[in-house]
PALUMLUM-956724 format. One record per residue: x, y, z of N, C-alpha, C, CB in turn; residue in three letters; residue number from 1. Coordinates in nm, 4 decimals, padded with zeros to 6 digits. Glycine has a CB too. Example, Ala and Ser with C-alpha at 12.3 -4.5 7.8 and 13.67 -1.06 7.14 Angstrom:
// PALUMLUM-956724
[pt [01.3190,-00.5690,00.7800],[01.2300,-00.4500,00.7800],[01.3200,-00.3300,00.7800],[01.1308,-00.4473,00.9046],"ala",1]
[pt [01.2850,-00.2250,00.7080],[01.3670,-00.1060,00.7140],[01.2900,00.0030,00.7870],[01.4084,-00.0598,00.5725],"ser",2]
//
This chain:
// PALUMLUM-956724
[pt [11.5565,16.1976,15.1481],[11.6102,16.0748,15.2000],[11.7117,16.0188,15.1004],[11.4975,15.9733,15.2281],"unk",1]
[pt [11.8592,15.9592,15.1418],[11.9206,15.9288,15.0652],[11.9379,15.7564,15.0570],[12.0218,16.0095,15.0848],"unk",2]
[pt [11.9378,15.7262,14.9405],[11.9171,15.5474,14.9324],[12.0810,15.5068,14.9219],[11.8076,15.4768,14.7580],"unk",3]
[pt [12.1282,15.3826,14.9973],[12.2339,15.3551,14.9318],[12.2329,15.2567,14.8147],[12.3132,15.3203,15.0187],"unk",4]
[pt [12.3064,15.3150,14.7298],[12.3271,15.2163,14.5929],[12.4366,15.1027,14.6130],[12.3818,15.3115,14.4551],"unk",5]
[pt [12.3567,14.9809,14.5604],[12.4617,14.9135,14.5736],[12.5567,14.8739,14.4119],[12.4036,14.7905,14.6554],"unk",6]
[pt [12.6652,14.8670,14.3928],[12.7609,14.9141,14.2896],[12.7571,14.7186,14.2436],[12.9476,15.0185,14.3637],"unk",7]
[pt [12.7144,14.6470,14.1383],[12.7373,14.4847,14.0283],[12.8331,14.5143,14.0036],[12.6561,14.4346,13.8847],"unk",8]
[pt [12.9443,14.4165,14.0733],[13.0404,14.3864,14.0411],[13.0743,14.3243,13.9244],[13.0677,14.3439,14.1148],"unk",9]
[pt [13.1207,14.3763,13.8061],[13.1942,14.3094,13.6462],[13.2549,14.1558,13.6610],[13.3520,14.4172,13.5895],"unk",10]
[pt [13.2148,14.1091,13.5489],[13.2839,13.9322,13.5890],[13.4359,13.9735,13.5856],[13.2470,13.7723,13.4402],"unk",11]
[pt [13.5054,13.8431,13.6182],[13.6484,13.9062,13.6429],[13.6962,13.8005,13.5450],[13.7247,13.9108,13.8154],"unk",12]
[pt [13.8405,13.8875,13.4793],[13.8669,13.8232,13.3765],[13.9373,13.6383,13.3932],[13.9608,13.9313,13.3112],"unk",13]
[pt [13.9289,13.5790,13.5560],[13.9671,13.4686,13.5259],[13.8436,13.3935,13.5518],[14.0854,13.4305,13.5911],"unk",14]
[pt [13.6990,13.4207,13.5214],[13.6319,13.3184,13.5408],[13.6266,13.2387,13.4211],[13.5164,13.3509,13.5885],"unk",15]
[pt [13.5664,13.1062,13.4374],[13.5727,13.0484,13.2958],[13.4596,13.0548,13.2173],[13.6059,12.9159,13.2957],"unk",16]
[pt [13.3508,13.1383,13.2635],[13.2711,13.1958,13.1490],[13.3172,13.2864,13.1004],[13.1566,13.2328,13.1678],"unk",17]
[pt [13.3858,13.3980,13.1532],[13.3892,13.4661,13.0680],[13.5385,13.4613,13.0173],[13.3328,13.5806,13.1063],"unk",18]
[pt [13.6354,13.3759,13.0212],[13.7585,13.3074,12.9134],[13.7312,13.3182,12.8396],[13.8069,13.1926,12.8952],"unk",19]
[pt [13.6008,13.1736,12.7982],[13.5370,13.1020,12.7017],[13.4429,13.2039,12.5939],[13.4494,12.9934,12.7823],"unk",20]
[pt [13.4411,13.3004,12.6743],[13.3137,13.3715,12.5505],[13.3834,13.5222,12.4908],[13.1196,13.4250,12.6533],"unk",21]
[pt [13.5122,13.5405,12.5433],[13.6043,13.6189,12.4972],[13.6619,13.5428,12.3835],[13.6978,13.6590,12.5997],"unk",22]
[pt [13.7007,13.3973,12.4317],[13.7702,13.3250,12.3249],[13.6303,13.3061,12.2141],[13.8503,13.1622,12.3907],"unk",23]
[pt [13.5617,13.3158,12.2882],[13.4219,13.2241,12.1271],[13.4223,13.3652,12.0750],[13.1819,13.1386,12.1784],"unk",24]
[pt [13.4530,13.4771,12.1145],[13.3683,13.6023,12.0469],[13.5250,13.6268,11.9556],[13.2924,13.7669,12.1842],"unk",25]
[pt [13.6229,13.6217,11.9674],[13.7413,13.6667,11.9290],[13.7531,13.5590,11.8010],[13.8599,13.6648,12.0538],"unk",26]
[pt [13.7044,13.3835,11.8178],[13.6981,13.3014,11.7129],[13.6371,13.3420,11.6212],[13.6588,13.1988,11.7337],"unk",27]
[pt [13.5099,13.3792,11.6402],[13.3974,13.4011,11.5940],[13.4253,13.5257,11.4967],[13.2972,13.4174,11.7056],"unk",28]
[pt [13.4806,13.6510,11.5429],[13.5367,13.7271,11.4703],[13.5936,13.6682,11.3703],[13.6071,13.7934,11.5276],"unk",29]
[pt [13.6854,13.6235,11.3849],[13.7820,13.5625,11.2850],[13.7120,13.4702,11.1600],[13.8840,13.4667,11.3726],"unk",30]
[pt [13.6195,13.3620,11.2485],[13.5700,13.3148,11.1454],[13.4734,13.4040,11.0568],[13.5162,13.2071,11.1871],"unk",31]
[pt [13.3876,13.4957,11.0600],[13.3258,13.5719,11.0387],[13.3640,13.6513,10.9199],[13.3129,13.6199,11.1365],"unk",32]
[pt [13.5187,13.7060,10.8891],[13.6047,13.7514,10.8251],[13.6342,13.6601,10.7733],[13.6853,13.8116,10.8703],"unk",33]
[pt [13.6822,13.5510,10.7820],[13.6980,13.5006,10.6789],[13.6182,13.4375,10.5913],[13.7623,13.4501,10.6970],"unk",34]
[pt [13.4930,13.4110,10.6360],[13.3465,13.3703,10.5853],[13.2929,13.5326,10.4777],[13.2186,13.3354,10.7660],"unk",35]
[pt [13.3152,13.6330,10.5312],[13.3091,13.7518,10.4485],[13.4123,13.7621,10.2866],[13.3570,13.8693,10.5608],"unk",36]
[pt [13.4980,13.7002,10.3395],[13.6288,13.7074,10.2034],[13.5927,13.6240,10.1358],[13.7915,13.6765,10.2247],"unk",37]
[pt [13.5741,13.4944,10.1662],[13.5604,13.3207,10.1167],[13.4165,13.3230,10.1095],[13.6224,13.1798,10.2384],"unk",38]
[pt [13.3057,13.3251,10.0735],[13.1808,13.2393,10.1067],[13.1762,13.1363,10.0516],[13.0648,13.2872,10.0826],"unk",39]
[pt [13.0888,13.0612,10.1421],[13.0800,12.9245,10.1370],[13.1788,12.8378,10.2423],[13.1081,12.8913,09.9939],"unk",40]
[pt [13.2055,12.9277,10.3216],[13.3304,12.8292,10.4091],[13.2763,12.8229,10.5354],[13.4997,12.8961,10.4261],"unk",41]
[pt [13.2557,12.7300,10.5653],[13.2220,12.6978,10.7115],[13.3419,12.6484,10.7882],[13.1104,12.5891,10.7209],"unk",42]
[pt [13.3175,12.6441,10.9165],[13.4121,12.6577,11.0422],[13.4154,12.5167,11.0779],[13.3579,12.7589,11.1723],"unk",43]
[pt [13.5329,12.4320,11.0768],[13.5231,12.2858,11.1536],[13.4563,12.2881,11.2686],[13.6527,12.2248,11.1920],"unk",44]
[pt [13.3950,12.1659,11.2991],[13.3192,12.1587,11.4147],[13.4171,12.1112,11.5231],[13.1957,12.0666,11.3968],"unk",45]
[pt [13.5685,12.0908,11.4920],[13.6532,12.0989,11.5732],[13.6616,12.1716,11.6745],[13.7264,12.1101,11.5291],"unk",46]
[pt [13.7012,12.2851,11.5892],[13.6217,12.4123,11.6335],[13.5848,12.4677,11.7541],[13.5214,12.4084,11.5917],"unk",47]
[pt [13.4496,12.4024,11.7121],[13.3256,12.4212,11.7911],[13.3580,12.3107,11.9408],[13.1702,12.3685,11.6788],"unk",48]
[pt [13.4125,12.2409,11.9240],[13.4072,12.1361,12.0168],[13.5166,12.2142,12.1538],[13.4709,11.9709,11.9311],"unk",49]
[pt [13.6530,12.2474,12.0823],[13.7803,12.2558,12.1358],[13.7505,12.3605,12.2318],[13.8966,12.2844,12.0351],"unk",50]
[pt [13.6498,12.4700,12.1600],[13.6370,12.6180,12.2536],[13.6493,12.6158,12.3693],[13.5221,12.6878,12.2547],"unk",51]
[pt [13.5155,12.5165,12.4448],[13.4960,12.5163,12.6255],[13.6185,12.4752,12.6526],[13.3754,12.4064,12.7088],"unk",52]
[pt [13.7119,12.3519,12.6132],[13.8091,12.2924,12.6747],[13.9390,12.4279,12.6818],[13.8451,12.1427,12.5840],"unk",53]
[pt [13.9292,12.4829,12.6145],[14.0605,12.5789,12.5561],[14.0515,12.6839,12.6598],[14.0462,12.6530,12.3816],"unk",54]
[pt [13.9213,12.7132,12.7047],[13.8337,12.8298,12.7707],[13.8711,12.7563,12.9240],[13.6311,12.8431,12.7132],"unk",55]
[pt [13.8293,12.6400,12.9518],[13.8642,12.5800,13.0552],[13.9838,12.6133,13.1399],[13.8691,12.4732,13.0197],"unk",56]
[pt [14.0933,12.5631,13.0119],[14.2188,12.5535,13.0551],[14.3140,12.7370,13.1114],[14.2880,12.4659,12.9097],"unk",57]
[pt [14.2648,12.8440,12.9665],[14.2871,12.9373,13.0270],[14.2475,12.9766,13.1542],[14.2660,12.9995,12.9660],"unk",58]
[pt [14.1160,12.9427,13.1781],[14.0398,12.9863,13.2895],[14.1302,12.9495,13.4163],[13.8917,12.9159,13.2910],"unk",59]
[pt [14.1333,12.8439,13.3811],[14.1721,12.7569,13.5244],[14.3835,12.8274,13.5454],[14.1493,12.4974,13.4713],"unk",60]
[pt [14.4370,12.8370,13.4353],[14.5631,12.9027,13.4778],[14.5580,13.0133,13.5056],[14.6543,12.9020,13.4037],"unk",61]
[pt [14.4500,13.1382,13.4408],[14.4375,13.2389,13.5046],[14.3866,13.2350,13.6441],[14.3745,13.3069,13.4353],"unk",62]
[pt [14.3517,13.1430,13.6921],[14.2690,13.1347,13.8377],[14.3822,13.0688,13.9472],[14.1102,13.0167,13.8239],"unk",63]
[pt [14.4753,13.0106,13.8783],[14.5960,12.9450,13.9411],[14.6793,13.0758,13.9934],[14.6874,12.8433,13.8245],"unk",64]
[pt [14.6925,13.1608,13.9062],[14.8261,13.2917,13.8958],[14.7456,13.3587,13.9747],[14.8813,13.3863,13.7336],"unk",65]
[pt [14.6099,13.3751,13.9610],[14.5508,13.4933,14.0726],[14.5497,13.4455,14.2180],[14.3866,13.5368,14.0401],"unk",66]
[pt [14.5449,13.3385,14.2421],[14.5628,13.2353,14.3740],[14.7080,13.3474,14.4315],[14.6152,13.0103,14.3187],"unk",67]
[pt [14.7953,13.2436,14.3643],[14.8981,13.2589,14.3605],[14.9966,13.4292,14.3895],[14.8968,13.1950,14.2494],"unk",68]
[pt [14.9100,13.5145,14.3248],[14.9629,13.6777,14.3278],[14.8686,13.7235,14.4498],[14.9287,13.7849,14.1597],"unk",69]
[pt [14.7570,13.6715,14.4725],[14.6439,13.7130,14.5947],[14.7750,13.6686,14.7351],[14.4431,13.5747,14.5907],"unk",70]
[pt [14.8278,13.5499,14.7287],[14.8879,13.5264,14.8544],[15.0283,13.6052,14.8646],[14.9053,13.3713,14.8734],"unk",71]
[pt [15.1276,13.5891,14.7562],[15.2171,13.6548,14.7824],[15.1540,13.8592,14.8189],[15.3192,13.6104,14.6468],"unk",72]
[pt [15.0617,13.8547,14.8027],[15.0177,14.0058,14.8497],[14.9961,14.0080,14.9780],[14.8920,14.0634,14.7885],"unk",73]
[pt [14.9201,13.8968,15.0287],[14.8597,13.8870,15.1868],[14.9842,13.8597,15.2636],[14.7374,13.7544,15.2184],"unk",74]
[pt [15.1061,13.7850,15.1809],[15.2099,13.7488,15.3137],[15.2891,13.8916,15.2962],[15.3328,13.5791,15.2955],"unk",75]
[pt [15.2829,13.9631,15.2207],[15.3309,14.1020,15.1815],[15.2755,14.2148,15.2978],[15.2683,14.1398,15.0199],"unk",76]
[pt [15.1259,14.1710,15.3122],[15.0533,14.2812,15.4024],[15.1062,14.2315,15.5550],[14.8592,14.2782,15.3841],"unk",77]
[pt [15.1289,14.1115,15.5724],[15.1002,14.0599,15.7064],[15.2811,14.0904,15.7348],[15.0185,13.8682,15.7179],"unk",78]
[pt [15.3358,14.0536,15.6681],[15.4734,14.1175,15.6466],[15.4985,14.2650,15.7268],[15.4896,14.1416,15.4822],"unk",79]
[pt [15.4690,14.3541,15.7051],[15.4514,14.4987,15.6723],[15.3426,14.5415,15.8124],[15.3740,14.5225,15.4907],"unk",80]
[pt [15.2496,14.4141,15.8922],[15.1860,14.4576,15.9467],[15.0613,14.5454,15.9500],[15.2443,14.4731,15.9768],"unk",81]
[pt [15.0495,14.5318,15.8117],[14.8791,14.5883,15.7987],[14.7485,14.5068,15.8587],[14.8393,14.5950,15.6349],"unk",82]
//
């Protein structure tokens, strides 16, 4: 008997979780390295604060442009008659 599998779809790169935790993991790197060179240096809590908002904002323009490239495709198909 054969089962069908069903295939979890990957988050997509404009949601704003996963912006935000590309951007925290890519900060985080950074601070990390430089906490390795320097010890004793901690990271402003600026920082820490700015991430979600920063994460937000990419999120939300990457989600604008995908809007945006999704329709010019559909008036493309409907165009063309698919």
């Amino acid at each position: 008997m054969v089962t069908k599998q069903s295939v979890i779809p990957l988050p997509s790169w404009t949601d704003a979780a996963s912006v935000t935790s590309y951007i925290t993991s890519v900060v985080g790197v950074v601070f990390a390295v430089i906490t390795g060179i320097h010890p004793g240096y901690t990271e402003p809590t600026i920082i820490q604060a700015l991430l979600p908002s920063v994460g937000a904002l990419v999120a939300g323009t990457a989600q604008i442009v995908n809007i945006f490239m999704h329709r010019s495709v559909q008036k493309a198909a409907i165009t063309a008659g698919l």
